[in-house]
ZADO-1210 file (C-alpha; in nm, 4 decimals, padded with zeros to 6 digits):
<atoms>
<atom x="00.9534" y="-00.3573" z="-00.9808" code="UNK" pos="1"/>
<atom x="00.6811" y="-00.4315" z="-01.2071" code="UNK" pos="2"/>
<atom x="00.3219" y="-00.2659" z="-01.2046" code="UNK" pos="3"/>
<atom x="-00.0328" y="-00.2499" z="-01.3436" code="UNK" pos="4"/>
<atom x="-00.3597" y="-00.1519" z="-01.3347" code="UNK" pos="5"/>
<atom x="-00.6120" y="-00.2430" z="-00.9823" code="UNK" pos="6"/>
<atom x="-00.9124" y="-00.3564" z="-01.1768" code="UNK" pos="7"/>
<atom x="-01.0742" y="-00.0812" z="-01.3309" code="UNK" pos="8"/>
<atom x="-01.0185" y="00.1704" z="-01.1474" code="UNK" pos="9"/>
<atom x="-00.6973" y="00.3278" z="-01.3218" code="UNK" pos="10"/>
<atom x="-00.5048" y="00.3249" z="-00.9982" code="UNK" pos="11"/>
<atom x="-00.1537" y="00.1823" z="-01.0660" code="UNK" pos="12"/>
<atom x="00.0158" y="-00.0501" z="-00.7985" code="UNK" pos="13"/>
<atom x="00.3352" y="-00.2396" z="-00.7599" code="UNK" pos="14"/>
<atom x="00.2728" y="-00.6062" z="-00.8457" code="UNK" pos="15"/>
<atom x="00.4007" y="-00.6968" z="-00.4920" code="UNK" pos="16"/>
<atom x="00.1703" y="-00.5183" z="-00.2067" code="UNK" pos="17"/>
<atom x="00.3340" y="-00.4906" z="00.1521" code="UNK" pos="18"/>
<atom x="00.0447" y="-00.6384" z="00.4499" code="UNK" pos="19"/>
<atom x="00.1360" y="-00.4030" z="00.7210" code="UNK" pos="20"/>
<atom x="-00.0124" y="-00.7031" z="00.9745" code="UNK" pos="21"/>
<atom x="00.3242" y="-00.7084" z="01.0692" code="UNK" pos="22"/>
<atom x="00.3622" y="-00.3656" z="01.1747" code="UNK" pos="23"/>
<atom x="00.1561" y="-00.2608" z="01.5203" code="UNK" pos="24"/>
<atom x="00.2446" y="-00.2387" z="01.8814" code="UNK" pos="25"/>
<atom x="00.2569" y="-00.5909" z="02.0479" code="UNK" pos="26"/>
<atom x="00.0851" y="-00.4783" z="02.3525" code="UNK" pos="27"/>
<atom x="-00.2515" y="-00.4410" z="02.1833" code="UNK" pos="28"/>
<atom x="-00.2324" y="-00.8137" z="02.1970" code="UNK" pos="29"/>
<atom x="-00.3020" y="-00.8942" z="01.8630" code="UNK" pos="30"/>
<atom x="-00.0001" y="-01.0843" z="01.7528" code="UNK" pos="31"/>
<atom x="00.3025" y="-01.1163" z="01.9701" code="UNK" pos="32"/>
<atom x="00.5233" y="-01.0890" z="01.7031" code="UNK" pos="33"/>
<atom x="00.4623" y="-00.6975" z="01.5316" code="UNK" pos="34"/>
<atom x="00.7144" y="-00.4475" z="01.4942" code="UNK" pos="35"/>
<atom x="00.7622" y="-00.1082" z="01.6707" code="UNK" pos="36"/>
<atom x="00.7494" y="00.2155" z="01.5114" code="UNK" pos="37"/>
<atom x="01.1336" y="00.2452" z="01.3775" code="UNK" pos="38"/>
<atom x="01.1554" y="-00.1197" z="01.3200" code="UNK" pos="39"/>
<atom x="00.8681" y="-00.1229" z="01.0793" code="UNK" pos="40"/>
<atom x="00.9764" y="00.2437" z="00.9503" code="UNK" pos="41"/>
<atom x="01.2711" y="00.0457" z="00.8336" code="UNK" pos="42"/>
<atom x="01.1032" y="-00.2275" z="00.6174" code="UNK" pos="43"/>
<atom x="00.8302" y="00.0616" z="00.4802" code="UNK" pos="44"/>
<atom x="01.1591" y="00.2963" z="00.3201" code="UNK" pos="45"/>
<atom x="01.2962" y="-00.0300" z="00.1730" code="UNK" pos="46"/>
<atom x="00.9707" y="-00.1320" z="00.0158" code="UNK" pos="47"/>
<atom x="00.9530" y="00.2183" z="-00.1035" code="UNK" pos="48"/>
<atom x="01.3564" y="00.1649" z="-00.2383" code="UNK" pos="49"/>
<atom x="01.2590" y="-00.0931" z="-00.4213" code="UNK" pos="50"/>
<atom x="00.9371" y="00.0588" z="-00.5604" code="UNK" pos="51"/>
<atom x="00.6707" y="-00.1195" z="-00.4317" code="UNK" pos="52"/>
<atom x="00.3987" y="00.1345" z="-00.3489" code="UNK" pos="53"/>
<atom x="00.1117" y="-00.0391" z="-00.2657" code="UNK" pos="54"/>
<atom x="00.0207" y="-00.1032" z="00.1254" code="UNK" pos="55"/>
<atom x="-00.2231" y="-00.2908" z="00.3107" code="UNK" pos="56"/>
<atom x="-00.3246" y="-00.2767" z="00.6253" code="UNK" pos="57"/>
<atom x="-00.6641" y="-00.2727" z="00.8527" code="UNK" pos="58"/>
<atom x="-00.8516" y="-00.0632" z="01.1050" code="UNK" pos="59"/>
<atom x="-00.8404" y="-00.3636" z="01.3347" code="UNK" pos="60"/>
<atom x="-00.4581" y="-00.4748" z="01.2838" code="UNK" pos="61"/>
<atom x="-00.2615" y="-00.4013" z="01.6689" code="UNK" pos="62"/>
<atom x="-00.5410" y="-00.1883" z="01.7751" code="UNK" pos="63"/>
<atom x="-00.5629" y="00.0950" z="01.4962" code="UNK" pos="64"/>
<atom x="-00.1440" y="00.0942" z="01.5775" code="UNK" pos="65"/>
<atom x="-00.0851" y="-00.0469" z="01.2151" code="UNK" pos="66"/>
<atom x="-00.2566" y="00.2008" z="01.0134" code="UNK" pos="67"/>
<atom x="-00.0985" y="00.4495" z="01.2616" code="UNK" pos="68"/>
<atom x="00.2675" y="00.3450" z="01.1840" code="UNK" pos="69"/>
<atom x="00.2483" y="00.3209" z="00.8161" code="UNK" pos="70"/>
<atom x="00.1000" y="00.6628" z="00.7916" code="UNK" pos="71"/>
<atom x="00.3520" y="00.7983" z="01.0148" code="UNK" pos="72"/>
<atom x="00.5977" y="00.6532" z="00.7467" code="UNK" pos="73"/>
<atom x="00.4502" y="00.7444" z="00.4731" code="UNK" pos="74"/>
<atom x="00.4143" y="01.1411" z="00.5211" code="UNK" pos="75"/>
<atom x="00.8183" y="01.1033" z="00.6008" code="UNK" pos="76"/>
<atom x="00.9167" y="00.9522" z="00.2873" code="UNK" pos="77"/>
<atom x="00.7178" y="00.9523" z="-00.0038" code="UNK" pos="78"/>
<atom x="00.4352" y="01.2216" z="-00.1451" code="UNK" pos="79"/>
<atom x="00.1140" y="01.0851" z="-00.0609" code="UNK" pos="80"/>
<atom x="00.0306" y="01.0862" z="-00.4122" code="UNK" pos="81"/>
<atom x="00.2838" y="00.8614" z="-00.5034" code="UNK" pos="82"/>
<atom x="00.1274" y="00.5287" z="-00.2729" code="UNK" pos="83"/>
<atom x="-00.1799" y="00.3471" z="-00.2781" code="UNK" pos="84"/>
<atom x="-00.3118" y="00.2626" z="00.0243" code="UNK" pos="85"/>
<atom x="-00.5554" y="00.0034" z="00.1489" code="UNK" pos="86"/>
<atom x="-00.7436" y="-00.0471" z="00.4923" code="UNK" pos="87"/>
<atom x="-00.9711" y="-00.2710" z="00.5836" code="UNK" pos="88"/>
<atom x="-01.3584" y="-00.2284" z="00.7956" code="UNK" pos="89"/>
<atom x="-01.5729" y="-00.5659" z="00.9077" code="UNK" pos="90"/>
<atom x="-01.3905" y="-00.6276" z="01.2544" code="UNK" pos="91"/>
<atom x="-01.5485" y="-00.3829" z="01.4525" code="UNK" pos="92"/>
<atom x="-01.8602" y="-00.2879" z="01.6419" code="UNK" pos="93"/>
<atom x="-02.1858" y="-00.2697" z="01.3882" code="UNK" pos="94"/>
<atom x="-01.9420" y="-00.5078" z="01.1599" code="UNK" pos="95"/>
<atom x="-02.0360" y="-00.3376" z="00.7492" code="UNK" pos="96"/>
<atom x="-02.3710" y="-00.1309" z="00.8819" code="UNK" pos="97"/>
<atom x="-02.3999" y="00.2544" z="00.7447" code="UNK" pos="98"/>
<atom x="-02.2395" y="00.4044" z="01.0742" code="UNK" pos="99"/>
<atom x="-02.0200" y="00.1640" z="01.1292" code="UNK" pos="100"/>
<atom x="-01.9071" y="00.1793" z="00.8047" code="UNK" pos="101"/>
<atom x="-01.8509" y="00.6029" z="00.8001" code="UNK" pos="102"/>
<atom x="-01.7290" y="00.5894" z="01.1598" code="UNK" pos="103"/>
<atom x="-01.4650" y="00.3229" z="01.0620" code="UNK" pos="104"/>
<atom x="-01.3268" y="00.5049" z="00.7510" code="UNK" pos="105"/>
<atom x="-01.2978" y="00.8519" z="00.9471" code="UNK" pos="106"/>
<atom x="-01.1235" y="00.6807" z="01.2297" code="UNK" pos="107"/>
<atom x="-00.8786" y="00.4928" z="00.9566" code="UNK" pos="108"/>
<atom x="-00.8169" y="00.8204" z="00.7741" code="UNK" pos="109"/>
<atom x="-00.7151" y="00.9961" z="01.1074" code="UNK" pos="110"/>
<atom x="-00.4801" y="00.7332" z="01.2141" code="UNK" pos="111"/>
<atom x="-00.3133" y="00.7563" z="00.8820" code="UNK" pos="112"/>
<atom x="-00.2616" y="01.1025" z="00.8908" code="UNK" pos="113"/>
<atom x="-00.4336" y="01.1540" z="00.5300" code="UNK" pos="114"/>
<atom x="-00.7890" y="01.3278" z="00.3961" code="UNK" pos="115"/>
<atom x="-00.8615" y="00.9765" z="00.1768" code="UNK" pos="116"/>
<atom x="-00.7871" y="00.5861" z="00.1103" code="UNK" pos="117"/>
<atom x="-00.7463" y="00.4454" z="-00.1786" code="UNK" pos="118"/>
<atom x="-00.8747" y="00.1570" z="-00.1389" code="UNK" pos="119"/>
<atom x="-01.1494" y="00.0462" z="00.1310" code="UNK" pos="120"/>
<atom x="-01.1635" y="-00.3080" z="00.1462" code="UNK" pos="121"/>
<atom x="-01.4844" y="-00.5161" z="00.2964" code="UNK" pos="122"/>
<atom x="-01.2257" y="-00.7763" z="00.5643" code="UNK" pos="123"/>
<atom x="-01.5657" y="-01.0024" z="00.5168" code="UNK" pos="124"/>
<atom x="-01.8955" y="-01.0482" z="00.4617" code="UNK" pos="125"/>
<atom x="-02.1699" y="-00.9104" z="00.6719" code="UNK" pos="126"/>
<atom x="-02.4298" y="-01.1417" z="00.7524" code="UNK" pos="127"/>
<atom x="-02.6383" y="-00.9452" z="00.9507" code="UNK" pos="128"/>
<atom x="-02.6470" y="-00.6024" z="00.7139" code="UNK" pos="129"/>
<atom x="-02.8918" y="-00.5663" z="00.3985" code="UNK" pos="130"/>
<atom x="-02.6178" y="-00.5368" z="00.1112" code="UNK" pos="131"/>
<atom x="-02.7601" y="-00.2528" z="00.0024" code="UNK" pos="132"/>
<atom x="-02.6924" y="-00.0781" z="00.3286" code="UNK" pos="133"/>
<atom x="-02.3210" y="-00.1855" z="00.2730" code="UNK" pos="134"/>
<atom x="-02.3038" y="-00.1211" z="-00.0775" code="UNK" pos="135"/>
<atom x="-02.4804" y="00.2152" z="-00.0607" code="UNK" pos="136"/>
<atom x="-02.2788" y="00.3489" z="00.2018" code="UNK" pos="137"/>
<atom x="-01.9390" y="00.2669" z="00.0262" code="UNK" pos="138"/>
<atom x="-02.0610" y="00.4337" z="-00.2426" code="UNK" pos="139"/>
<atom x="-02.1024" y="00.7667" z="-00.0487" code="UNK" pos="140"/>
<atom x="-01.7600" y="00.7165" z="00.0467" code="UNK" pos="141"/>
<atom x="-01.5917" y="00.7543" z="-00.2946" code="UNK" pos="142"/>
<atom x="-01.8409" y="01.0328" z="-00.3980" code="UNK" pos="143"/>
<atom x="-01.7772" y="01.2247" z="-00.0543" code="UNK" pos="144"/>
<atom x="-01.3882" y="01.1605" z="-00.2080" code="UNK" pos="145"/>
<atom x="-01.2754" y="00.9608" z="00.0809" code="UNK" pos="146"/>
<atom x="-01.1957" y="00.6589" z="-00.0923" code="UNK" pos="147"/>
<atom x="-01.1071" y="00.6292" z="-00.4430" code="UNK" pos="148"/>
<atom x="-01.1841" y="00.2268" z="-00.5038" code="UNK" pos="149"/>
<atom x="-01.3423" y="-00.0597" z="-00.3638" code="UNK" pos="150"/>
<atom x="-01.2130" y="-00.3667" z="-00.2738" code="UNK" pos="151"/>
<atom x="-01.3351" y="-00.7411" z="-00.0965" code="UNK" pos="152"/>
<atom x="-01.1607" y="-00.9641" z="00.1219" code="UNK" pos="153"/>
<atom x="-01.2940" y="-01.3752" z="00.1869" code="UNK" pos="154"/>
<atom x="-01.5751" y="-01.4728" z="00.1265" code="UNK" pos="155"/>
<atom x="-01.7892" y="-01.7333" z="-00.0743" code="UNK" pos="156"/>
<atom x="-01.8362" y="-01.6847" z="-00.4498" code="UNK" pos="157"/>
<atom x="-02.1865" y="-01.6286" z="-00.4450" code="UNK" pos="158"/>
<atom x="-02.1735" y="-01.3302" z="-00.1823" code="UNK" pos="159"/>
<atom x="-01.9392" y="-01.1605" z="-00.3427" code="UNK" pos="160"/>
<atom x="-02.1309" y="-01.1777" z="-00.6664" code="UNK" pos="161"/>
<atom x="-02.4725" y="-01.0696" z="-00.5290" code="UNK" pos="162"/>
<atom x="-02.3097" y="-00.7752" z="-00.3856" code="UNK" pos="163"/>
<atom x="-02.1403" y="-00.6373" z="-00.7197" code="UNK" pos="164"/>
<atom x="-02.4813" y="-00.7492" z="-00.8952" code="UNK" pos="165"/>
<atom x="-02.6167" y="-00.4883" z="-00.6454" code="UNK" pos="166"/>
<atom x="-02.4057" y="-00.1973" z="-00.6959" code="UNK" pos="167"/>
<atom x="-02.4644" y="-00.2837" z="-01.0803" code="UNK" pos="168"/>
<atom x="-02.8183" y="-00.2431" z="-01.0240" code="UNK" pos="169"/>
<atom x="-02.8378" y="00.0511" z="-00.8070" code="UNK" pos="170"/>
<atom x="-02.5262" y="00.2313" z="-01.0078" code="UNK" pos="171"/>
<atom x="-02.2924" y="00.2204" z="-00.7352" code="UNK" pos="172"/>
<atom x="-01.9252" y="00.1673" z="-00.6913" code="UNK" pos="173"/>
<atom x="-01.8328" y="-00.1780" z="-00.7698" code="UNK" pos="174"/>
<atom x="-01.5751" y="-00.3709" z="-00.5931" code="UNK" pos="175"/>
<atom x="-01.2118" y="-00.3790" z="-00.7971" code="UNK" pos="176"/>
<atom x="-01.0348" y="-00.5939" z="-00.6025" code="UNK" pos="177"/>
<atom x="-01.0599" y="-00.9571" z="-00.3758" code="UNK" pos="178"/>
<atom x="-00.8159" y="-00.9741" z="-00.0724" code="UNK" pos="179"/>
<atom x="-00.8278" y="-01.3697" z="-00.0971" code="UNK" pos="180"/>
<atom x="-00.6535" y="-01.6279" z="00.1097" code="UNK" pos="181"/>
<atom x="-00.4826" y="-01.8120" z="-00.1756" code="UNK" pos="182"/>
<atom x="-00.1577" y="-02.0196" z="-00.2195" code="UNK" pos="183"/>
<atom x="-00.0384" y="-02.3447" z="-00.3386" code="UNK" pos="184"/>
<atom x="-00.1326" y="-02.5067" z="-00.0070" code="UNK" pos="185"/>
<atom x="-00.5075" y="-02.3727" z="-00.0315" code="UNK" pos="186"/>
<atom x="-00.6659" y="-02.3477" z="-00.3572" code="UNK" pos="187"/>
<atom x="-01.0235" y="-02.3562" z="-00.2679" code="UNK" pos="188"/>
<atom x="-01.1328" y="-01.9988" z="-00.4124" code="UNK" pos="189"/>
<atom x="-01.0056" y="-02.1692" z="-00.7969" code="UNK" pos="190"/>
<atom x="-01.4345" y="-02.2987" z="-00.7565" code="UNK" pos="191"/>
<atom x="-01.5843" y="-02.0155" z="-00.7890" code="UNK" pos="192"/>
<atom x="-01.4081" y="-01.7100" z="-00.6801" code="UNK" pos="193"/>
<atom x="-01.1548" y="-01.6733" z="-00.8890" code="UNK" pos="194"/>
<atom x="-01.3492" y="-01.6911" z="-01.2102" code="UNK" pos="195"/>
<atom x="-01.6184" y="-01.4584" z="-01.0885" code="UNK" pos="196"/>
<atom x="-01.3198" y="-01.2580" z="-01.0165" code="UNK" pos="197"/>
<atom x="-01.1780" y="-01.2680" z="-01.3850" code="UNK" pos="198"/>
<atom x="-01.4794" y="-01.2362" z="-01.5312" code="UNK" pos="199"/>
<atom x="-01.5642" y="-00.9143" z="-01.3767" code="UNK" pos="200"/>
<atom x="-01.1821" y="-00.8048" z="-01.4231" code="UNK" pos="201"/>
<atom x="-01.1441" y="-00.8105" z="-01.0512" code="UNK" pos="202"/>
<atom x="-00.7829" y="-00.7886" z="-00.9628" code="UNK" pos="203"/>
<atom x="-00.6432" y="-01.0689" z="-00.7594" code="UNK" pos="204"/>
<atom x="-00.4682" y="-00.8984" z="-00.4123" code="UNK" pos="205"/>
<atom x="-00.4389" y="-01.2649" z="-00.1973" code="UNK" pos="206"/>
<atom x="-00.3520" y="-01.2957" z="00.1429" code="UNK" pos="207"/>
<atom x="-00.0904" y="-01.5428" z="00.2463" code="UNK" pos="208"/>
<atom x="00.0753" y="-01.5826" z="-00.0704" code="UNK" pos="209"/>
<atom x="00.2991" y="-01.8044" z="00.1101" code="UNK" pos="210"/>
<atom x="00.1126" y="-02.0090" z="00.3365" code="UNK" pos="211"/>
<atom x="00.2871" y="-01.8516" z="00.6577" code="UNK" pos="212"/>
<atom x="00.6138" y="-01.9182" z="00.5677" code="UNK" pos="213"/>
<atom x="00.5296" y="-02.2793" z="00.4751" code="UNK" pos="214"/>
<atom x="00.6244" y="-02.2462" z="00.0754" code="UNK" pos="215"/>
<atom x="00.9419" y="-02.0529" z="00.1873" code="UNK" pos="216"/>
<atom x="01.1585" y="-02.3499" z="00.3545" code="UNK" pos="217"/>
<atom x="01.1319" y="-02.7081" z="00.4303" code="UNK" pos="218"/>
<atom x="01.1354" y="-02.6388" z="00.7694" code="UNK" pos="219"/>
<atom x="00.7476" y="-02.6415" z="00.8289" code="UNK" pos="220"/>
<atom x="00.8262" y="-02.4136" z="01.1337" code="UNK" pos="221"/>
<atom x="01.0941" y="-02.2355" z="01.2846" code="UNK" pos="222"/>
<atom x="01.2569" y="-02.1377" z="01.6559" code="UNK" pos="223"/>
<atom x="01.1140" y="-01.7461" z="01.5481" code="UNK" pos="224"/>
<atom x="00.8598" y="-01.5531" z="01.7670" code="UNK" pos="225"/>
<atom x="00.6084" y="-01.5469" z="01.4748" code="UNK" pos="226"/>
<atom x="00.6423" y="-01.9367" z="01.4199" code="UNK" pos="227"/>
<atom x="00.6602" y="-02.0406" z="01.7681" code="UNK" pos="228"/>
<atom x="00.3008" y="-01.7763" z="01.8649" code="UNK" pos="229"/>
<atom x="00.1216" y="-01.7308" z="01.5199" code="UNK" pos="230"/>
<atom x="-00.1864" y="-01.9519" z="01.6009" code="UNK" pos="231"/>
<atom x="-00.3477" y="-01.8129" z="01.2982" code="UNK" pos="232"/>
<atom x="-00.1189" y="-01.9920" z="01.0989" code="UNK" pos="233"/>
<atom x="-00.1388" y="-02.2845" z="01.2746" code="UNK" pos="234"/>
<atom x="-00.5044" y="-02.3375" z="01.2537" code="UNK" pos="235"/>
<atom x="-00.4509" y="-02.2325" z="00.8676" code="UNK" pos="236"/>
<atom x="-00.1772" y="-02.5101" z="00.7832" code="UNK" pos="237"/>
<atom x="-00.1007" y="-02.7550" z="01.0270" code="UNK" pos="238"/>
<atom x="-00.4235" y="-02.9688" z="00.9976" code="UNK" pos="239"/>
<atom x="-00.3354" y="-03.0888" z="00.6864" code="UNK" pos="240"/>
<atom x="00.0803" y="-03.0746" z="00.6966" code="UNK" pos="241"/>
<atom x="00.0929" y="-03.4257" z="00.5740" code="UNK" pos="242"/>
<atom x="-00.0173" y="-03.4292" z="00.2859" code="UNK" pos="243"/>
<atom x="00.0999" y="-02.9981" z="00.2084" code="UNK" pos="244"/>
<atom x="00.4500" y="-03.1171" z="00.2635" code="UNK" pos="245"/>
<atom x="00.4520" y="-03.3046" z="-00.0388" code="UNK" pos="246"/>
<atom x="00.3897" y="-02.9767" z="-00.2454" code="UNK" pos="247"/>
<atom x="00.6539" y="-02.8039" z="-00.0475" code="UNK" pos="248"/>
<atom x="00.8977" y="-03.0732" z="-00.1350" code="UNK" pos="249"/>
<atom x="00.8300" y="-02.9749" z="-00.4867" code="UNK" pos="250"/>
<atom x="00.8513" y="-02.5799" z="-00.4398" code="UNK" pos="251"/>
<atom x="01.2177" y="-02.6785" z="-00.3230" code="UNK" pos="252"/>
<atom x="01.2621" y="-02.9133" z="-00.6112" code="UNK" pos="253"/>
<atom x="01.1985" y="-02.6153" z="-00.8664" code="UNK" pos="254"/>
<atom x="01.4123" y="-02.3370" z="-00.6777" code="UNK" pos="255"/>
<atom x="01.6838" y="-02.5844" z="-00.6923" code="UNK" pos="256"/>
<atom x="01.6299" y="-02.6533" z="-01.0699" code="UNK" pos="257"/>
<atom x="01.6180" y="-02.2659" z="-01.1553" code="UNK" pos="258"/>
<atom x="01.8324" y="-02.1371" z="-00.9159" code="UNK" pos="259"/>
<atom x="01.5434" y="-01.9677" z="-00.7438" code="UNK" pos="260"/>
<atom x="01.4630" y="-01.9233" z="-00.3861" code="UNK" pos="261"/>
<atom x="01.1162" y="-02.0926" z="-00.2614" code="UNK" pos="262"/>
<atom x="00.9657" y="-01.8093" z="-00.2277" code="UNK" pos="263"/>
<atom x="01.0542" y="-01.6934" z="-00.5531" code="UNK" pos="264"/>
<atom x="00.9376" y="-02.0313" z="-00.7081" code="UNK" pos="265"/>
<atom x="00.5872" y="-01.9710" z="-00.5030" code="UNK" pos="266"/>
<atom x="00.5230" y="-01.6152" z="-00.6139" code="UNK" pos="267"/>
<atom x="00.6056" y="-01.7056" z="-01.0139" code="UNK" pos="268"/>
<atom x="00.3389" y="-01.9778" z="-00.9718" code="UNK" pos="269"/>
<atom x="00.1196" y="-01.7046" z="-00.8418" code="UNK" pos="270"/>
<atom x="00.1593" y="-01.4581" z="-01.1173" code="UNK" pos="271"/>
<atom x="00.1136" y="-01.7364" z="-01.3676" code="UNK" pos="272"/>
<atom x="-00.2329" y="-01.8557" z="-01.2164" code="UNK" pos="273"/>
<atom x="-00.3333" y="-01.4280" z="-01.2956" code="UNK" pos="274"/>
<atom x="-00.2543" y="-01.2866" z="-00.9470" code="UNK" pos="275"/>
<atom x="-00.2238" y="-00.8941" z="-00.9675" code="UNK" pos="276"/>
<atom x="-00.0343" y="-00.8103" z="-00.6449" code="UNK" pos="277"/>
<atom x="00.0183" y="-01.0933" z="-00.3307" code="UNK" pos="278"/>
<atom x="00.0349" y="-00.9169" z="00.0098" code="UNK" pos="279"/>
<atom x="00.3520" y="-00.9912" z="00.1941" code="UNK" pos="280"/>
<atom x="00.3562" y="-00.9873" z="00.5669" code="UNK" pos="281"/>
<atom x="00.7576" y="-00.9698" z="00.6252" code="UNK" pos="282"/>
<atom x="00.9358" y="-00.8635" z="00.9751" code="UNK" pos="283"/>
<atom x="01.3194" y="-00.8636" z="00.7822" code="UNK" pos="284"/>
<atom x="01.3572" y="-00.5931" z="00.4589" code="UNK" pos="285"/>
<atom x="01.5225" y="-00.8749" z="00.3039" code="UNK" pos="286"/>
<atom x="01.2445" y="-01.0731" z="00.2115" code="UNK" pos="287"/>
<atom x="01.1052" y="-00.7977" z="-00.0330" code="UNK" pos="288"/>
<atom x="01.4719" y="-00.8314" z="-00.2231" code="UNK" pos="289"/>
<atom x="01.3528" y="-01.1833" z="-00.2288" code="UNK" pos="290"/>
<atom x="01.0259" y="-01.1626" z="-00.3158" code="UNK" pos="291"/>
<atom x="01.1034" y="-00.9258" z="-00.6048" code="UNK" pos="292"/>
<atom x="01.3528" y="-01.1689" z="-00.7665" code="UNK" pos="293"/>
<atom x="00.9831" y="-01.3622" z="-00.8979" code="UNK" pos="294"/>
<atom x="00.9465" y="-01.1245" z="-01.1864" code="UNK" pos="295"/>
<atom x="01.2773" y="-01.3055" z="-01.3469" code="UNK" pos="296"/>
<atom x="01.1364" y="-01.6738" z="-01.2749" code="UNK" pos="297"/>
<atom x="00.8845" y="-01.8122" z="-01.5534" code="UNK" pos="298"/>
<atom x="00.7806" y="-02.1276" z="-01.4887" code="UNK" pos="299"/>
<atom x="00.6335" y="-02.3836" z="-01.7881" code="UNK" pos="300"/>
<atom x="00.2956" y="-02.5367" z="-01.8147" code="UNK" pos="301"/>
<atom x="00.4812" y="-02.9037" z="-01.6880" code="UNK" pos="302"/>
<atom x="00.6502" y="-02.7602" z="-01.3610" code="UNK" pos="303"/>
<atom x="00.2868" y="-02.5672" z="-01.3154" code="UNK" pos="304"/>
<atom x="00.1277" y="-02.9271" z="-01.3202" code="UNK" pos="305"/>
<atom x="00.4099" y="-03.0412" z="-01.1182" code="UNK" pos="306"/>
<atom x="00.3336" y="-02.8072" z="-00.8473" code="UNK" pos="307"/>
<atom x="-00.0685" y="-02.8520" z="-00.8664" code="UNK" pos="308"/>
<atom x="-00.0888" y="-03.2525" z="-00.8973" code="UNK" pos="309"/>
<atom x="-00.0931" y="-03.3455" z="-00.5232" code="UNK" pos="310"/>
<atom x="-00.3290" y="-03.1003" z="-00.4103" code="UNK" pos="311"/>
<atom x="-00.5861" y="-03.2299" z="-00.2089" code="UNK" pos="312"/>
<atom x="-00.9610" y="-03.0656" z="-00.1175" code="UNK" pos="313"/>
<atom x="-00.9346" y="-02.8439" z="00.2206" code="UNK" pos="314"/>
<atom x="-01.2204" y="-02.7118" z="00.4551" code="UNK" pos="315"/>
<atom x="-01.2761" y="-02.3400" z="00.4098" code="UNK" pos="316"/>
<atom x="-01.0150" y="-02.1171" z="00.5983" code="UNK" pos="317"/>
<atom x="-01.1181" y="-01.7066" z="00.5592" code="UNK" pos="318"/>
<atom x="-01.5018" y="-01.7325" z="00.4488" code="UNK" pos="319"/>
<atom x="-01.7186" y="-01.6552" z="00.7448" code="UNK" pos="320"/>
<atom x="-02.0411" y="-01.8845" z="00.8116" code="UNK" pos="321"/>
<atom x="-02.3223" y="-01.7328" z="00.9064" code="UNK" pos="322"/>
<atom x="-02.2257" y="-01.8193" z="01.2706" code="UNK" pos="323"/>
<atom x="-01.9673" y="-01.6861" z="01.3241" code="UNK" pos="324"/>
</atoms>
C-alpha cells in the first residue's frame, strides 16, 4: 500500500479509501444490494490486511447501519488511532444548518462507537443555509475535538470556493478534501473544480472511481444484484453508453497491452491526473487485491491521450441545483 498526506491537515491515509456504501442493512431500503454485518466485517479486516486505512462512509448510508457496521469492525481489529475515518452530513433534516449540523455529528460518532471523526465531509451544498452558519459550526466541531479535518463532497466550483474564501476570512477550518464524482466516463469537475482544488492543495478523494463497474469489464452490466437494482448508476451512465463505450474499449485495450486488469488501468489513469485516494465501493475482498495492483501500472503521456480523446461533454451528475 502506498500513502500520503490529506491536504494539509497532516493526517496520513492509504492512497486507496474503502466507501462503506456497500456495507448497511438492506432493509433500510437504501440499496438492495448492501452487506450484513459479518459479510462486510469480512471485506473491512482485508482492507485492513492489505493496509488501507482510510474509510468512508455517511450518516445517511442504510439508515445510520453503515457507520454502525464499520465501527463495530473497527474497535475489533485495529486501534482506533491507527484509521482515518470519514462520514458524511447534508442528507438529513435541517440539511448543513448549526443544529443539524451538531446533532448529525453526535449521532455519527455514537453509531461508530468512537469520541471523534476524522474527517466530516459536507455530502453537498446547502442552498438554503448562510455559509457562515455552515462554516462556523464545523469549525466548533474540530475545536470542541470532534473532528479533526474538513472535507467537501459535489458541488460547483464556485460554491466550493466561496465557502473556503469564508473560513479564510473568518479564520476557520478550511476544507482539505473534495469527495468528487470523477472518472474517465465523467470528467466535468476538470472546469473548474479540480484546479480550485490544486490550487488550494485540496486532496482529491472521488467517488466512483470506476464509473459503477463500467471501466472494470466490457460487459456494461452484469446478471449481479447491484447491476441488475443500482438505479443510481443507471441514471449516472447509461444515458450516454454509446458514446462511454468507446473509452471502455480502450481501458481494455491498455490492460491487455500491460498485462493489467481494467480496473487497474482506470485507477493508474486516476493517480496520474493527481487523485489522492479514490473511494471504492466493493461487495467481494478481492477487488481491493485488484485495485491495489494500480500502484505497479504507470501509464505514458500517449496512452493518457489515448484514454481522454473521445470524451465527450456530459450534463452535471452530483452537483445539486438550487431545486433540488
Amino acid at each position: 500500500m502506498e500513502y500520503t498526506k490529506l491536504g494539509n491537515s497532516g493526517i496520513t491515509i492509504s492512497k486507496l479509501c474503502v466507501g462503506c456504501m456497500s456495507f448497511g442493512d438492506p432493509a433500510s431500503k437504501m440499496h438492495a444490494w448492501t452487506l450484513n454485518p459479518q459479510e462486510s466485517e469480512k471485506i473491512i479486516k482485508h482492507a485492513l490486511d492489505l493496509g488501507i486505512n482510510f474509510f468512508d462512509t455517511a450518516n445517511t448510508y442504510s439508515a445510520g447501519t453503515s457507520e454502525e457496521y464499520l465501527g463495530s469492525a473497527i474497535r475489533k481489529y485495529v486501534p482506533r488511532d491507527q484509521v482515518v475515518l470519514a462520514s458524511k452530513v447534508y442528507f438529513n433534516a435541517g440539511h448543513l444548518s448549526k443544529e443539524a449540523i451538531h446533532r448529525e455529528i453526535d449521532q455519527t460518532l455514537t453509531r461508530l462507537g468512537t469520541d471523534y471523526l476524522d474527517l466530516y465531509i459536507i455530502h453537498r451544498y446547502d442552498y438554503g443555509t448562510p455559509i457562515e452558519e455552515t462554516m462556523e459550526a464545523l469549525h466548533s466541531l474540530v475545536k470542541a475535538g470532534k473532528v479533526r479535518a474538513l472535507g467537501a463532497s459535489a458541488m460547483y466550483g464556485y460554491q466550493f470556493y466561496n465557502m473556503q474564501l469564508v473560513a479564510k476570512e473568518k479564520g476557520w477550518t478550511p476544507f482539505v478534501s473534495m469527495q468528487n464524482h470523477y472518472n474517465l466516463l465523467y470528467r466535468e469537475d476538470e472546469r473548474e473544480m479540480i484546479p480550485i482544488c490544486k490550487q488550494m492543495n485540496v486532496s482529491l478523494t472521488p467517488y466512483s472511481p470506476l464509473a459503477a463497474g463500467r471501466l472494470c469489464r466490457l460487459e456494461w452490466k452484469t446478471d449481479t444484484l447491484r447491476s441488475q437494482t443500482d438505479q443510481t448508476a443507471v441514471s449516472k451512465y447509461d444515458s450516454t453508453q454509446q458514446s462511454d463505450y468507446k473509452i471502455v474499449l480502450r481501458v481494455h485495450e491498455l490492460a491487455e497491452k500491460y498485462g493489467a486488469s481494467m480496473t487497474q488501468i482506470a485507477l493508474a489513469w486516476q493517480f496520474a491526473k493527481g487523485v489522492t485516494s479514490p473511494i471504492i465501493g466493493a461487495t467481494k475482498a478481492k477487488y481491493f487485491d485488484d485495485a491495489a495492483g494500480a500502484f505497479s501500472v504507470k501509464l505514458t503521456a500517449e496512452d493518457m491521450a489515448y484514454l481522454e480523446e473521445l470524451y465527450l461533454p456530459h450534463k452535471v451528475v452530483g452537483a445539486l441545483g438550487d431545486n433540488a
